[in-house]
N, C-alpha and C positions, 0 to 999 in steps of 0.2 A: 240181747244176751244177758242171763242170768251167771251168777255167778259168787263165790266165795273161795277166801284164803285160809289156805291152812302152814303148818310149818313148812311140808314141801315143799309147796306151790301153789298153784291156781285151778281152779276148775271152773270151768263154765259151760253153760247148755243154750242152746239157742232155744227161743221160744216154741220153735215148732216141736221141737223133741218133747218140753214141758207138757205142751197141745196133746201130743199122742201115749203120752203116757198120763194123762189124767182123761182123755175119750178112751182108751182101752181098758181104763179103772171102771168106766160109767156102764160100760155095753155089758160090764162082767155084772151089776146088779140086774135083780131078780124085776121082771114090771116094766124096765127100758126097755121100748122098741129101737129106739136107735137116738144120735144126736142131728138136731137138724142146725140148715142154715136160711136164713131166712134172702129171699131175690128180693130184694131193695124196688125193684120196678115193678113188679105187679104185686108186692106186697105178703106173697106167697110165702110159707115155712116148706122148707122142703126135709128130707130125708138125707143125709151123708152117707156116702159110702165108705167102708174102712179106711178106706187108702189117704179120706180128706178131712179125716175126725178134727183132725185143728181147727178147720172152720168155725163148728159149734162149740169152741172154748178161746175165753177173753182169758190172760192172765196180764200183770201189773205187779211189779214189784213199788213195796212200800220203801220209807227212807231209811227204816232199820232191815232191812234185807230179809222179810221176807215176804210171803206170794200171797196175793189175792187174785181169785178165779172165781170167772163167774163162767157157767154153762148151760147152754139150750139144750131140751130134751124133747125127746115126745116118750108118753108111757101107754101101756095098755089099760084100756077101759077096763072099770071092775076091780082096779088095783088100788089101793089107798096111798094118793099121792105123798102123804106128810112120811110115811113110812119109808116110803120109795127114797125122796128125798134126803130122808137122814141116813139111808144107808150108801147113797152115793157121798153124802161130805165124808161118812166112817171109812170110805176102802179109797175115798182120793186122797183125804189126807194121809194114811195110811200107808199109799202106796208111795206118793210123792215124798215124803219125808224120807222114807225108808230108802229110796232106790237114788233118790237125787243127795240127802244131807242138806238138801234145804228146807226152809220151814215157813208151815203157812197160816199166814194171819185170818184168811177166811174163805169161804168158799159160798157161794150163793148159784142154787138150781133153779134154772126159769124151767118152769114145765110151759110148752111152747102147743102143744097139742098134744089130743088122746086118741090113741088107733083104737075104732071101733070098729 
């Protein structure tokens, strides 16, 4: 559980809420095919369906309270990964800050494969 004080009170988000609102930030950039997870047993990256985006996002709260996220993608062949990538930290940070009020210390995209 994530979380911060304000004069009210408390807010807190469990991670998996974090999870699906920063895969639902990633699907909305241009070039993402989707976010995968990788099967640990035969080594394989697979594809996520909507419903389990949290898989392909790690998040970690730092000692000053706020997020570091890292997340697996796969893109489309032909796209310019460094582009792709800067624009998924621009709309996760973006979005996370904005909708949550917490804040994030960094964001790092594994491109994990390319759909050809």
């Amino acid at each position: 559980m994530v979380g911060f004080s304000r004069e009210n009170g408390k807010i807190h988000y469990s991670n998996e809420v974090l999870a699906k609102i920063v895969g639902l930030s990633t699907m909305e950039c241009y070039g993402v095919v989707g976010m995968v997870s990788k099967n640990a047993a035969e080594g394989l990256w697979e594809l996520i369906r909507v419903e389990n985006l949290s898989k392909g996002v790690k998040i970690d709260l730092t000692e000053d309270d706020k997020l570091n996220i890292e997340l697996f993608v796969m893109v489309e062949y032909g796209t310019k990964i460094s582009v792709i990538a800067n624009n998924i930290i621009q709309k996760v940070r973006y979005n996370v800050e904005n909708y949550t009020g917490l804040k994030v210390a960094s964001i790092s995209v594994n491109v994990q494969a390319v759909r050809v």
